[in-house]
DSSP file (Angstrom, degrees, kcal/mol; ACC not computed):
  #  RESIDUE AA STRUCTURE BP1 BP2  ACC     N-H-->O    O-->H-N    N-H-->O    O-->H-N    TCO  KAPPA ALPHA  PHI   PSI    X-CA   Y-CA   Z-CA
    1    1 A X     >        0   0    0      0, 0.0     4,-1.8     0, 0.0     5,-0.2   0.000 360.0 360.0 360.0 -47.4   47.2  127.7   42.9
    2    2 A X  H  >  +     0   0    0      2,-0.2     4,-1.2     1,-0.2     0, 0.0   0.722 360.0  58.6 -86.2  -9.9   44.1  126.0   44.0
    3    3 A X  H  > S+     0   0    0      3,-0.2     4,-2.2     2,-0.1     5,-0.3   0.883 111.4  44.4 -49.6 -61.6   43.4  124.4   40.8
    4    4 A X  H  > S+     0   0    0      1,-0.2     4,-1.2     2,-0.2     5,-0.2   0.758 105.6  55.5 -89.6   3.8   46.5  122.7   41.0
    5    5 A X  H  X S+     0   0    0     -4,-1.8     4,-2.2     3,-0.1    -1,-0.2   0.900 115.7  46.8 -43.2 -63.6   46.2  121.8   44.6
    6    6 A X  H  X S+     0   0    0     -4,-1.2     4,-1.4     2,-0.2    -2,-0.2   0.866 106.9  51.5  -7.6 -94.6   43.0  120.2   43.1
    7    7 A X  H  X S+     0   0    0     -4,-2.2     4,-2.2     2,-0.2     5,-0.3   0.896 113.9  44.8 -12.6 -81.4   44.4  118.6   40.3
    8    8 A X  H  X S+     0   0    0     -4,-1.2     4,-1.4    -5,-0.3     5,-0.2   0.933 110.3  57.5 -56.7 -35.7   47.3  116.8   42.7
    9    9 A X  H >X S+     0   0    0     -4,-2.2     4,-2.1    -5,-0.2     3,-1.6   0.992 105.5  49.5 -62.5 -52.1   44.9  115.9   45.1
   10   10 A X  H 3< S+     0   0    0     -4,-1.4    -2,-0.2     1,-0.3    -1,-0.2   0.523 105.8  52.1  16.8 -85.9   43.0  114.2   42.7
   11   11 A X  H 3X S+     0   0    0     -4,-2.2     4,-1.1     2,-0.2    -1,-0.3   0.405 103.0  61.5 -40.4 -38.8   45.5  112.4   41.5
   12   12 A X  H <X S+     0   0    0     -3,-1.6     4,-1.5    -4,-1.4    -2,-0.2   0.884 105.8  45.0 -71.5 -57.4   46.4  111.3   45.0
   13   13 A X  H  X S+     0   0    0     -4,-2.1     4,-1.3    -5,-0.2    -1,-0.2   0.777 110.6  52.7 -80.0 -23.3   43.1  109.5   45.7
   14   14 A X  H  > S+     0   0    0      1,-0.2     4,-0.5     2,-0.1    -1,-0.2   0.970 113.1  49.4 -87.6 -21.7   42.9  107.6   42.0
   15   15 A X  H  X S+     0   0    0     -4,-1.1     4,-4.9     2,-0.2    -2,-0.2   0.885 108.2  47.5 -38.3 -48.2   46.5  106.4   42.9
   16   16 A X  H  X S+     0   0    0     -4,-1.5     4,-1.9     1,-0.2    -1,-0.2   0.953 118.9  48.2 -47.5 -64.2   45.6  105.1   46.5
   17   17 A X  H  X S+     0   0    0     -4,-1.3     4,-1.0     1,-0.3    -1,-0.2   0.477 107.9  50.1 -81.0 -23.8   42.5  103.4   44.6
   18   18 A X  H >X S+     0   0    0     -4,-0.5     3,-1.1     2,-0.1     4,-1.1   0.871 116.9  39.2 -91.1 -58.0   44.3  101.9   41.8
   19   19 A X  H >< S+     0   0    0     -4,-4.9     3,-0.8     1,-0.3     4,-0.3   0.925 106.6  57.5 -49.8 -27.7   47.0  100.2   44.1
   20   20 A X  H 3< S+     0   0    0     -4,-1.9     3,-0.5     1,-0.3    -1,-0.3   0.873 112.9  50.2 -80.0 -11.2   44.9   99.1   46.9
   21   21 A X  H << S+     0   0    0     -3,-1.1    -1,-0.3    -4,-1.0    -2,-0.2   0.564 105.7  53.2 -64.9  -8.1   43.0   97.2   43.6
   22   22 A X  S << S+     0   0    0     -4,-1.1     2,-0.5    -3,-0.8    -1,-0.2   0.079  83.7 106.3-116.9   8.7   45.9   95.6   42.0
   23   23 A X  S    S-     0   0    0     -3,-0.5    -3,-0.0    -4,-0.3    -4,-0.0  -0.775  81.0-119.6 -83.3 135.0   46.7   94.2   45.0
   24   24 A X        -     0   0    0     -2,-0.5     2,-0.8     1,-0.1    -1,-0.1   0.048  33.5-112.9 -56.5 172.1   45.9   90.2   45.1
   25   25 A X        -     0   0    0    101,-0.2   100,-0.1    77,-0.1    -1,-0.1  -0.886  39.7-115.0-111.4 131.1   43.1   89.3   48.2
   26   26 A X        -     0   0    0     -2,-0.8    77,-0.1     1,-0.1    76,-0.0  -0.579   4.8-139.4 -92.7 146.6   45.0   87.2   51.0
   27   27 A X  S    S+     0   0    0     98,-0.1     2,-0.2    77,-0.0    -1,-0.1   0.373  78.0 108.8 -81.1  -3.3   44.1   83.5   51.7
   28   28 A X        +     0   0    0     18,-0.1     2,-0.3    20,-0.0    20,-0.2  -0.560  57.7  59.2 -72.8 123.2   44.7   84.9   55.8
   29   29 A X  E    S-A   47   0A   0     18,-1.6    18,-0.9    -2,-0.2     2,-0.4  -0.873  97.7 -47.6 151.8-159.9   41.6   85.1   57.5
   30   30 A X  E     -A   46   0A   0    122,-0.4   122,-1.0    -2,-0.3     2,-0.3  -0.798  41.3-154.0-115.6 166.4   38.8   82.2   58.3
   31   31 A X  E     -E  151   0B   0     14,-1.4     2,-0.6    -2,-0.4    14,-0.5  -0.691   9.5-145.2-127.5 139.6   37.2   79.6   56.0
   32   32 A X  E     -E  150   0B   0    118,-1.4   118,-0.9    -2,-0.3     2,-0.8  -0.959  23.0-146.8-109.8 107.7   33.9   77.9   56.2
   33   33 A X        -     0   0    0     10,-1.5     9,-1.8    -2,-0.6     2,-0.8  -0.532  15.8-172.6 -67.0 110.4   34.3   74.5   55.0
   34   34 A X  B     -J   41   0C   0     -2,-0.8   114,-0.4     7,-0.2     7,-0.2  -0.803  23.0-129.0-118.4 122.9   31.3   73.0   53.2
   35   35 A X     >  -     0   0    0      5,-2.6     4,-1.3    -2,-0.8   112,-0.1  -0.441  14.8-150.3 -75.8 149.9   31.2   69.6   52.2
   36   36 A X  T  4 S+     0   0    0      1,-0.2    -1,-0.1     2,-0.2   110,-0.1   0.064  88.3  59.4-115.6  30.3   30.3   69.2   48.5
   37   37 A X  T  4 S+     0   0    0      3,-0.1    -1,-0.2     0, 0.0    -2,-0.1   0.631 123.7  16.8-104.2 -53.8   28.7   66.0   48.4
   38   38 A X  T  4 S-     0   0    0      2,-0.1    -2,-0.2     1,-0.0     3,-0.1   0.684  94.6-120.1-101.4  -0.4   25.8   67.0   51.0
   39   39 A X     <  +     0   0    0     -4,-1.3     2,-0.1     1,-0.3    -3,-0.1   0.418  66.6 132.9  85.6 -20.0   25.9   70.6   51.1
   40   40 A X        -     0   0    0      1,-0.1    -5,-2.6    -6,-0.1     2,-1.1  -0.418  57.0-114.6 -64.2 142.5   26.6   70.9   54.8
   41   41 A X  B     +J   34   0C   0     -7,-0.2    -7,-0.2     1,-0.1     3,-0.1  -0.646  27.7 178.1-111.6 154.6   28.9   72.8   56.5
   42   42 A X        -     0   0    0     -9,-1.8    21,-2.0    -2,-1.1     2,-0.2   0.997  49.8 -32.7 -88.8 -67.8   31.5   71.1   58.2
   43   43 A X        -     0   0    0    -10,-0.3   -10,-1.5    19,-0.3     2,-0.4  -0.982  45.6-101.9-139.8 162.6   34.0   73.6   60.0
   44   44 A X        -     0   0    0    -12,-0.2    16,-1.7    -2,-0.2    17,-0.9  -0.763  34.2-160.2 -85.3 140.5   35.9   77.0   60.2
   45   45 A X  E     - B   0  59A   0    -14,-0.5   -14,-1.4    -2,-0.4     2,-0.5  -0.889   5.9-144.1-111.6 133.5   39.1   77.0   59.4
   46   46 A X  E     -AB  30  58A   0     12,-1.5    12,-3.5    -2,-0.4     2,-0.3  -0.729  14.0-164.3 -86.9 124.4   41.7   79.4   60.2
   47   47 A X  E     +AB  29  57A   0    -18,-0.9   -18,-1.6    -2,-0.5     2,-0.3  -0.894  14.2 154.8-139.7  98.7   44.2   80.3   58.1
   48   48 A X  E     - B   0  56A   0      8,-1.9     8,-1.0    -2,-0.3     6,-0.1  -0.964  41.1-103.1-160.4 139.9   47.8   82.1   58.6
   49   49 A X  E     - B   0  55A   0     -2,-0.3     2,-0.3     6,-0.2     6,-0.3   0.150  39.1-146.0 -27.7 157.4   51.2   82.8   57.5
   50   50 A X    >   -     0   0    0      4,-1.2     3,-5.8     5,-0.0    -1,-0.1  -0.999  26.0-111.7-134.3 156.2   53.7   81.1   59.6
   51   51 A X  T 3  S+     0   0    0     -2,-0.3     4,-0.1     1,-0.3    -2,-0.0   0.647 116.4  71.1 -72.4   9.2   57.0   82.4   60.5
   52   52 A X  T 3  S-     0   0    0      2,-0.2    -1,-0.3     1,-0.0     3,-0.1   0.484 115.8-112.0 -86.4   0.1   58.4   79.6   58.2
   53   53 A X  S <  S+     0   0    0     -3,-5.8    -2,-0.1     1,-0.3     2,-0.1  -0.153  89.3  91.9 107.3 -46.8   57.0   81.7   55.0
   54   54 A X  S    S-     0   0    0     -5,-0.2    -4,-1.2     1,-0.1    -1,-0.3  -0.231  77.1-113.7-128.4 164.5   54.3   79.2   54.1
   55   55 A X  E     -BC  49  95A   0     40,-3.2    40,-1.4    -6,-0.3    39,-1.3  -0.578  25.9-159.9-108.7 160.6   50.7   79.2   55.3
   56   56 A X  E     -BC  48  93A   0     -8,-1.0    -8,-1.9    -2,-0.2     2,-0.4  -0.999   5.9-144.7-152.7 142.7   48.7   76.7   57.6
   57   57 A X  E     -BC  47  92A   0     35,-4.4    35,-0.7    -2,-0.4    34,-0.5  -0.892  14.0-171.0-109.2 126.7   45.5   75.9   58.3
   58   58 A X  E     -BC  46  90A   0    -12,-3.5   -12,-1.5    -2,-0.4     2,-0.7  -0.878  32.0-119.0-158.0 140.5   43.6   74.8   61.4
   59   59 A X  E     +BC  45  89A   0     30,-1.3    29,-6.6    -2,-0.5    30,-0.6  -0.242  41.7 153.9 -39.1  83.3   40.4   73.6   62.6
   60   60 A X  S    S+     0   0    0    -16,-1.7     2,-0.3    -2,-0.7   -15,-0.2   0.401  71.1  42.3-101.5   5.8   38.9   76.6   65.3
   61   61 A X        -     0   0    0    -17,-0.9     2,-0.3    25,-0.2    27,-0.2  -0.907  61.5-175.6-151.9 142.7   35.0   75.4   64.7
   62   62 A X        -     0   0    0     -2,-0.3     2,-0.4   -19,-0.1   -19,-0.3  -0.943  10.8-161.5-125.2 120.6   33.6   72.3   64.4
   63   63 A X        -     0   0    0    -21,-2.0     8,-0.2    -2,-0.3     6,-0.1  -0.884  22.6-104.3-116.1 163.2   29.9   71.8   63.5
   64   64 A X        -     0   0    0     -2,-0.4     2,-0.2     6,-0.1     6,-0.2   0.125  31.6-119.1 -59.1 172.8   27.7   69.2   63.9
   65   65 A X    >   -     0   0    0      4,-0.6     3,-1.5     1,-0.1     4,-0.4  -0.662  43.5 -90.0-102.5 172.6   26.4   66.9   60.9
   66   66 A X  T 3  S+     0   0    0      1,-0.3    -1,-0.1    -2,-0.2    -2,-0.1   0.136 131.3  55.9 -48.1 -12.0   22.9   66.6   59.9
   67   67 A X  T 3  S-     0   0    0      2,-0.2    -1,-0.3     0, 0.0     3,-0.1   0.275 116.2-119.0-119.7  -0.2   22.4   63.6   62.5
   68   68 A X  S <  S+     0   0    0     -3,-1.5     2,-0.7     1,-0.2    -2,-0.2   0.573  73.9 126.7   3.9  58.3   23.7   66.2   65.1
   69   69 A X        -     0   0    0     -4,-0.4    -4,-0.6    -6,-0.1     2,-0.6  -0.916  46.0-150.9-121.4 129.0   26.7   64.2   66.1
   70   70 A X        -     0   0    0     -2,-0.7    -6,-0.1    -6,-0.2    -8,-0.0  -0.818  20.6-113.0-131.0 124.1   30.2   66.0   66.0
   71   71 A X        +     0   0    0     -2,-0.6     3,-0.1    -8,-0.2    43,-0.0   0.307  32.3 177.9 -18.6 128.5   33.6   64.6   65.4
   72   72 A X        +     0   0    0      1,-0.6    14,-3.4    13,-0.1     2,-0.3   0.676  59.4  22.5-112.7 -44.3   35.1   65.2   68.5
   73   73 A X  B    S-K   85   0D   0     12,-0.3     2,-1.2    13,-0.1    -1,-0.6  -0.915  80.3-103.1-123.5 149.6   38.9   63.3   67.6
   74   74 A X    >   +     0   0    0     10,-2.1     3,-1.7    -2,-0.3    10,-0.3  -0.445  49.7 162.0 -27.0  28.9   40.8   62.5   64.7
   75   75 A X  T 3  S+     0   0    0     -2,-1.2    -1,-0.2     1,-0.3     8,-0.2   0.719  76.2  35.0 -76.2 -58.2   40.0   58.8   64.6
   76   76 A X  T 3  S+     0   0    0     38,-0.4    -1,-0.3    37,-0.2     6,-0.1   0.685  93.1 110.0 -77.8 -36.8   41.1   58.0   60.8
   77   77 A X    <   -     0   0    0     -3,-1.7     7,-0.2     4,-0.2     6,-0.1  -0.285  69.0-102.2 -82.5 147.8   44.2   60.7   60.5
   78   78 A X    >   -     0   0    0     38,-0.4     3,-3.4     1,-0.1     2,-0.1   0.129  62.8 -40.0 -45.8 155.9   48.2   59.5   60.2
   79   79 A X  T 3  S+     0   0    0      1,-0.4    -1,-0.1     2,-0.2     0, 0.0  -0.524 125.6  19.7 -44.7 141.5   50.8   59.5   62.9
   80   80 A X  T 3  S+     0   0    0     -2,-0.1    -1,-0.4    -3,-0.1    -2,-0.1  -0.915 117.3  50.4-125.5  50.5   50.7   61.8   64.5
   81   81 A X  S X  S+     0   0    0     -3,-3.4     3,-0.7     3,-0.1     2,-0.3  -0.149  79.6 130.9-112.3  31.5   47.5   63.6   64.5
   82   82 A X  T 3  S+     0   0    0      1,-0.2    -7,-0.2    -6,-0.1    -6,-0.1  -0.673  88.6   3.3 -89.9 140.9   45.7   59.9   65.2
   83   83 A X  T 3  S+     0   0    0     -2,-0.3    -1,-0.2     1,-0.2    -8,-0.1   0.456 104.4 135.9  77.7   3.0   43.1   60.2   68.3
   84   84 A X    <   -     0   0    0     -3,-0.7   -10,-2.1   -10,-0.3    -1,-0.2  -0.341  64.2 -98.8 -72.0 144.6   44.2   64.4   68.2
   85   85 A X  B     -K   73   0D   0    -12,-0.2   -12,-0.3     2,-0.1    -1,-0.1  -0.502  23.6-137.0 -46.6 141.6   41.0   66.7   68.6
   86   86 A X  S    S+     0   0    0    -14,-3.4     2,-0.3    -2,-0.1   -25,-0.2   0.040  90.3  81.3 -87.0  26.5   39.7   68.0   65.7
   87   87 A X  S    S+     0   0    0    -27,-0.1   -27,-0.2   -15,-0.1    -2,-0.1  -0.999 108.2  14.9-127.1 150.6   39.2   71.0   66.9
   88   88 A X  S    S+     0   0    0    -29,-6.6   -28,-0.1    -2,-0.3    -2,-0.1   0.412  86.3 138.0 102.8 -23.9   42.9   72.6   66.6
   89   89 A X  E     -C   59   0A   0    -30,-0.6   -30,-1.3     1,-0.1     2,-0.6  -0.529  59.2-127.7 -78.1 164.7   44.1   70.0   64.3
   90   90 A X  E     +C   58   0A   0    -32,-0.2   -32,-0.2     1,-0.1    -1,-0.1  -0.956  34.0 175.0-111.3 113.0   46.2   71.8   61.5
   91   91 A X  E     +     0   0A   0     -2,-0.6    20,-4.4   -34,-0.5     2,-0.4   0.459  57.0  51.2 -72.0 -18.3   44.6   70.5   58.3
   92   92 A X  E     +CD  57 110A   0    -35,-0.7   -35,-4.4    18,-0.2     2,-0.3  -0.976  68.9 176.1-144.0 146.1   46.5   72.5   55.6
   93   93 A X  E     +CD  56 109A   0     16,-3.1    16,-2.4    -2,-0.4   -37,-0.2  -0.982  47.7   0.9-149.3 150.3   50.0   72.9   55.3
   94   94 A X  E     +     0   0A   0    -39,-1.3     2,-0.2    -2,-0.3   -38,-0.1   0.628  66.0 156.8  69.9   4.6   52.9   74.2   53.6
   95   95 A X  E     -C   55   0A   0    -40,-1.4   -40,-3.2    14,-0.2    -1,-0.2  -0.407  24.3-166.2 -82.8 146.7   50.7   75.9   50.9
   96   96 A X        -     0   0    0     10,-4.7     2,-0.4   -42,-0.2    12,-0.1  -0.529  32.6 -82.7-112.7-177.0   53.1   78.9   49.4
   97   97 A X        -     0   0    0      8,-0.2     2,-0.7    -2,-0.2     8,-0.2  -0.707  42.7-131.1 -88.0 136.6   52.2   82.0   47.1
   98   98 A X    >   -     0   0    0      6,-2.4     3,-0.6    -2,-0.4     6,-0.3  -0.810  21.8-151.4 -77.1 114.2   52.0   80.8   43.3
   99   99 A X  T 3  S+     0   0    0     -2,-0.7     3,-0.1     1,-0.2    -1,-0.1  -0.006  85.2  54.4-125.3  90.4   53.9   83.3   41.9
  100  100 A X  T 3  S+     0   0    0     -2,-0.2    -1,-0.2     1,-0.1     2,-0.2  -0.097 117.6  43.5-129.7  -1.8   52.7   83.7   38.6
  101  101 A X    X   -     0   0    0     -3,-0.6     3,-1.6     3,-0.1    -3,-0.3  -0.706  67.1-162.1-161.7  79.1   49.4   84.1   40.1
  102  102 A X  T 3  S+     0   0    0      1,-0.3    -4,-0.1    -2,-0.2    23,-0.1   0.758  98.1  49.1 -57.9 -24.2   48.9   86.4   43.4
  103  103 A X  T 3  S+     0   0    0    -79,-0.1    22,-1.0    21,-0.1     2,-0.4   0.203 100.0  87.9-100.1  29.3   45.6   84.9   44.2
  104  104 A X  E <   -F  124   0B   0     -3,-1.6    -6,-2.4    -6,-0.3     2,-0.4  -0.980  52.2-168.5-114.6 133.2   47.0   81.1   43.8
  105  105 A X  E     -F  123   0B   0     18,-2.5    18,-4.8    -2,-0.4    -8,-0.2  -0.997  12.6-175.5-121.6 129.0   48.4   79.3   46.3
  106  106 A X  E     +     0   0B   0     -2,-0.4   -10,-4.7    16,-0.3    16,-0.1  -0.542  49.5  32.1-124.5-176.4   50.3   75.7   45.3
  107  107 A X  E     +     0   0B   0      1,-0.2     2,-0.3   -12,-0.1    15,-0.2   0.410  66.0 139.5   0.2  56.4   51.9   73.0   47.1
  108  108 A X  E     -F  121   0B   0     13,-1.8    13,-8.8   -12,-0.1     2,-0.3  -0.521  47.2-135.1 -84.6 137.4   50.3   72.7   49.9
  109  109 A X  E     -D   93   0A   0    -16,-2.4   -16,-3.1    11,-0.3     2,-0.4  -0.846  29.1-166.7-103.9 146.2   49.2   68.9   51.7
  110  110 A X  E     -D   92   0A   0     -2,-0.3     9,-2.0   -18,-0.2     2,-0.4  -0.999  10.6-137.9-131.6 111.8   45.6   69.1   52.9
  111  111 A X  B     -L  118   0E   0    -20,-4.4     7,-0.3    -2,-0.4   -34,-0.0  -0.837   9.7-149.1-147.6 159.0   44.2   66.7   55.1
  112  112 A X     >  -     0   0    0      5,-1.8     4,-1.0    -2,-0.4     5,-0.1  -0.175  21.2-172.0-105.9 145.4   40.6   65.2   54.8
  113  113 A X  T  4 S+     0   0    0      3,-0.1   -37,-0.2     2,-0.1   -36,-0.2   0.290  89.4  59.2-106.7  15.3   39.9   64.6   59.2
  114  114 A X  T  4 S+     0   0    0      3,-0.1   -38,-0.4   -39,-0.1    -1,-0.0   0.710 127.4  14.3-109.0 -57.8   36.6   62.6   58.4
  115  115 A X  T  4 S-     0   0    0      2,-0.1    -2,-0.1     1,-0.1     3,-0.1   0.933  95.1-128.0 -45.1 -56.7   39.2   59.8   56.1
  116  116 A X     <  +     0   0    0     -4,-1.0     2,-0.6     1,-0.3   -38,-0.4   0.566  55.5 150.3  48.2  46.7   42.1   60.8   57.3
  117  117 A X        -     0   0    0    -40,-0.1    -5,-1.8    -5,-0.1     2,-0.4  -0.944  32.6-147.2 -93.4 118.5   43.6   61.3   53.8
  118  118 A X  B     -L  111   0E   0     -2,-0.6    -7,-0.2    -7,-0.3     2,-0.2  -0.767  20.4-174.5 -70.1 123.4   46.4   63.9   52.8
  119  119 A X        -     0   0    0     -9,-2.0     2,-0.4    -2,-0.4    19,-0.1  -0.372  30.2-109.2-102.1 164.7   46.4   65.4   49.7
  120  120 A X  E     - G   0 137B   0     17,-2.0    17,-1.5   -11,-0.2   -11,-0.3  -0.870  51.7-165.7 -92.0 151.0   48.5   67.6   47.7
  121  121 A X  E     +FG 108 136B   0    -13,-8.8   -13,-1.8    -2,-0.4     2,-0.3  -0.966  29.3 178.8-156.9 165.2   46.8   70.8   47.4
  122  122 A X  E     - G   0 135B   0     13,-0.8    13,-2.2    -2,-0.3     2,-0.3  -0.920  16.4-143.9-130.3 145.7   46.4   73.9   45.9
  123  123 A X  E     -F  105   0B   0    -18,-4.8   -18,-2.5    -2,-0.3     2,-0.3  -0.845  12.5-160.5-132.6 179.6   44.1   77.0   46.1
  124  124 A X  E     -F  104   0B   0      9,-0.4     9,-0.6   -20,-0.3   -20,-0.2  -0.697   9.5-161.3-128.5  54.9   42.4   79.8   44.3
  125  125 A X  B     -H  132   0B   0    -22,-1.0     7,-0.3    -2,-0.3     3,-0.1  -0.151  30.0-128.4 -70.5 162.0   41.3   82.6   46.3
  126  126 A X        -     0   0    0      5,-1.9  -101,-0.2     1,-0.1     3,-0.1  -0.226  25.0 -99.3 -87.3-158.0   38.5   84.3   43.8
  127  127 A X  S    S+     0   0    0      1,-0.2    -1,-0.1     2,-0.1    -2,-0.0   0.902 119.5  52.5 -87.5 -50.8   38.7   88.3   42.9
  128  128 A X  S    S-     0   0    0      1,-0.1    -1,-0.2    -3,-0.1    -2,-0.1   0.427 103.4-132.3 -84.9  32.8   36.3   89.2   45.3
  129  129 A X  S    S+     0   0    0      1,-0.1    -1,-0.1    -3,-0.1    -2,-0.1   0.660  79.2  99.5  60.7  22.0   37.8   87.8   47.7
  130  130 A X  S    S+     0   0    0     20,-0.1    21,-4.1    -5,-0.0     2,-0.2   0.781  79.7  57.7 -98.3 -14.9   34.5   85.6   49.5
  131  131 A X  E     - I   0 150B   0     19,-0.2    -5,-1.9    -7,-0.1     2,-0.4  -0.695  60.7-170.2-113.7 171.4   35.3   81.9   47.8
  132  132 A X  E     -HI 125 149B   0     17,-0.9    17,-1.5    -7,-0.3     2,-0.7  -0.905  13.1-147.6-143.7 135.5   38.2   80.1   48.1
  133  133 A X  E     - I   0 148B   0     -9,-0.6    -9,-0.4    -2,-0.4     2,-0.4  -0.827  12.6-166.5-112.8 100.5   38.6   77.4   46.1
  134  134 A X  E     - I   0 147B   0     13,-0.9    13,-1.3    -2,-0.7     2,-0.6  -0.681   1.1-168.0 -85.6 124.6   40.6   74.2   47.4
  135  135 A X  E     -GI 122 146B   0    -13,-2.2   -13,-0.8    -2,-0.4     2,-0.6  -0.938   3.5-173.9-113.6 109.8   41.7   71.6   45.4
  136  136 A X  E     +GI 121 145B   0      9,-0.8     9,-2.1    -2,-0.6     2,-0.3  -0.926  12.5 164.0 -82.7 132.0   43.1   68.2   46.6
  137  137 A X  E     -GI 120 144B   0    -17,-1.5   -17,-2.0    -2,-0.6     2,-0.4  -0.972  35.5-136.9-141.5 164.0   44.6   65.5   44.4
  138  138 A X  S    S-     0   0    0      5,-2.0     2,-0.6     2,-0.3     5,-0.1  -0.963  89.8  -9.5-115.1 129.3   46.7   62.5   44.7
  139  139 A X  S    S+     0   0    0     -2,-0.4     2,-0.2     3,-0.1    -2,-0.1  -0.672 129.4  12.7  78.4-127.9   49.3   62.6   41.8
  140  140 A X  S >  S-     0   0    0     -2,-0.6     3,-2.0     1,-0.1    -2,-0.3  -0.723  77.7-105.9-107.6-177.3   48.4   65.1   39.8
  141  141 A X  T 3  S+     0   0    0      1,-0.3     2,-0.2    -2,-0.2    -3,-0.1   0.841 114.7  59.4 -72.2 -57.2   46.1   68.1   39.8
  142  142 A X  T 3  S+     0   0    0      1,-0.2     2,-0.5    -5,-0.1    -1,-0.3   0.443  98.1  66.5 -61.6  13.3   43.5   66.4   37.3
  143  143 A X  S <  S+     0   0    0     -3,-2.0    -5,-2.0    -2,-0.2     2,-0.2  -0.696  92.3  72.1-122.8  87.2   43.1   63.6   39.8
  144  144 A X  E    S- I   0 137B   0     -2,-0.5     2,-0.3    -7,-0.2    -7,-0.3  -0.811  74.9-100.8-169.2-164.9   41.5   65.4   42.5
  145  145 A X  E     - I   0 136B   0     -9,-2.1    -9,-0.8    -2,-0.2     2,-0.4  -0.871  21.9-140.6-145.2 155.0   38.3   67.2   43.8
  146  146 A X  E     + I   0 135B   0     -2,-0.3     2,-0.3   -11,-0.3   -11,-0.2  -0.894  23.7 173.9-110.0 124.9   37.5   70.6   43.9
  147  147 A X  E     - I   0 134B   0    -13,-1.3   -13,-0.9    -2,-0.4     2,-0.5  -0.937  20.4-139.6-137.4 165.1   35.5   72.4   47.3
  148  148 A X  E     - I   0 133B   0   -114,-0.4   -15,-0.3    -2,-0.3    -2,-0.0  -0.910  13.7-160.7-136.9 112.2   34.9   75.7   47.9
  149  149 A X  E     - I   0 132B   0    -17,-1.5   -17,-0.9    -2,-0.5     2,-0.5  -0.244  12.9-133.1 -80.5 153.8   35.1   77.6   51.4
  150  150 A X  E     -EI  32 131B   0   -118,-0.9  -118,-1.4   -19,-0.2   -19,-0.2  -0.922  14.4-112.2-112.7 157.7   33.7   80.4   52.4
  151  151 A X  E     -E   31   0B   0    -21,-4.1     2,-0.3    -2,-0.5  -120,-0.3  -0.512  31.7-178.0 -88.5 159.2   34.9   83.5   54.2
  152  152 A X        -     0   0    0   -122,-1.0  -122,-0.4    -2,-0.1     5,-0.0  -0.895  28.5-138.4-170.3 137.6   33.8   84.2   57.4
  153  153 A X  S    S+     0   0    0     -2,-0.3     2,-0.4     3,-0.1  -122,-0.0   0.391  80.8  45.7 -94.3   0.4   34.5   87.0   59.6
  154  154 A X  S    S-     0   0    0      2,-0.1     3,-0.1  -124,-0.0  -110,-0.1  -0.891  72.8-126.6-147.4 169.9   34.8   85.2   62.8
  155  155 A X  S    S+     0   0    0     -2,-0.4     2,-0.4     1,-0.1  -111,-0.2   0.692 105.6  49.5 -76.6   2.7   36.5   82.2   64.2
  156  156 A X              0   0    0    -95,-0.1    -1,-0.1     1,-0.0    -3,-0.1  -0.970 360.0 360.0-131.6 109.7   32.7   81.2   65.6
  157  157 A X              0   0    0     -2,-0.4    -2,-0.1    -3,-0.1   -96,-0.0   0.830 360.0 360.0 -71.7 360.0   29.4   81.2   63.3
């Protein structure tokens, strides 16, 4: 009897352990943006379902640049986020689950708040779940840039 108590217990815990790995790592949670031309980081970004299905991104952190001056509004970006704060603004939107790929997320518009360019974009969360890799392009996916966020456990550094 207590062998096979044992046994089934056992059992119990490498099940638990198997699913809760074969589960994908969700793009929900916050982002550290780092620009990949200077190595700085630029802001956290927030990131969450919306009750329309599709995920959105927005600007809860801003830091300063290297000169210590920080964007305070949206000077560059389209009607109608022109002259909006940037901190608040929703910069990605409409990105879905790939699903062919639980850690991919596609069509999704990204946009840049220093340009004010919109992108198509797509992302990559990795396996361990610390990088996220965001892609914008205009046209298609090979005309585009690659950056890579980091995860961040609070909406604040």
């Amino acid at each position: 009897m207590y062998k096979s108590s044992l046994r089934k217990g056992l059992i119990g815990i490498v099940l638990v352990f198997t699913s809760i790995s074969s589960y994908a790592t969700s793009i929900e949670g916050y982002w550290k943006s780092i620009d990949d031309r200077t190595g700085e980081q630029l802001s956290i970004v927030e990131i969450r379902k919306g009750t329309d299905g599709y995920y959105h991104g927005k600007i809860v952190y801003r830091y300063s640049n290297s000169h210590g001056i920080k964007l305070e509004n949206c000077i560059k970006c389209p009607a109608p986020y022109t002259n909006h704060p940037i901190l608040g603004l929703e910069i990605l939107s409409n990105l879905k689950d790939n699903p062919e790929n639980p850690d991919a997320y596609v069509d999704g518009k990204i946009m840049e708040p220093t340009s004010g360019r919109v992108y198509k974009g797509k992302a990559l969360v990795t396996s361990d779940g610390k990088r996220l890799r965001m892609r914008g392009y205009m046209g298609i996916s090979a005309l585009g840039r690659t950056v890579v966020w980091l995860r961040t456990d609070h909406a604040n550094p």
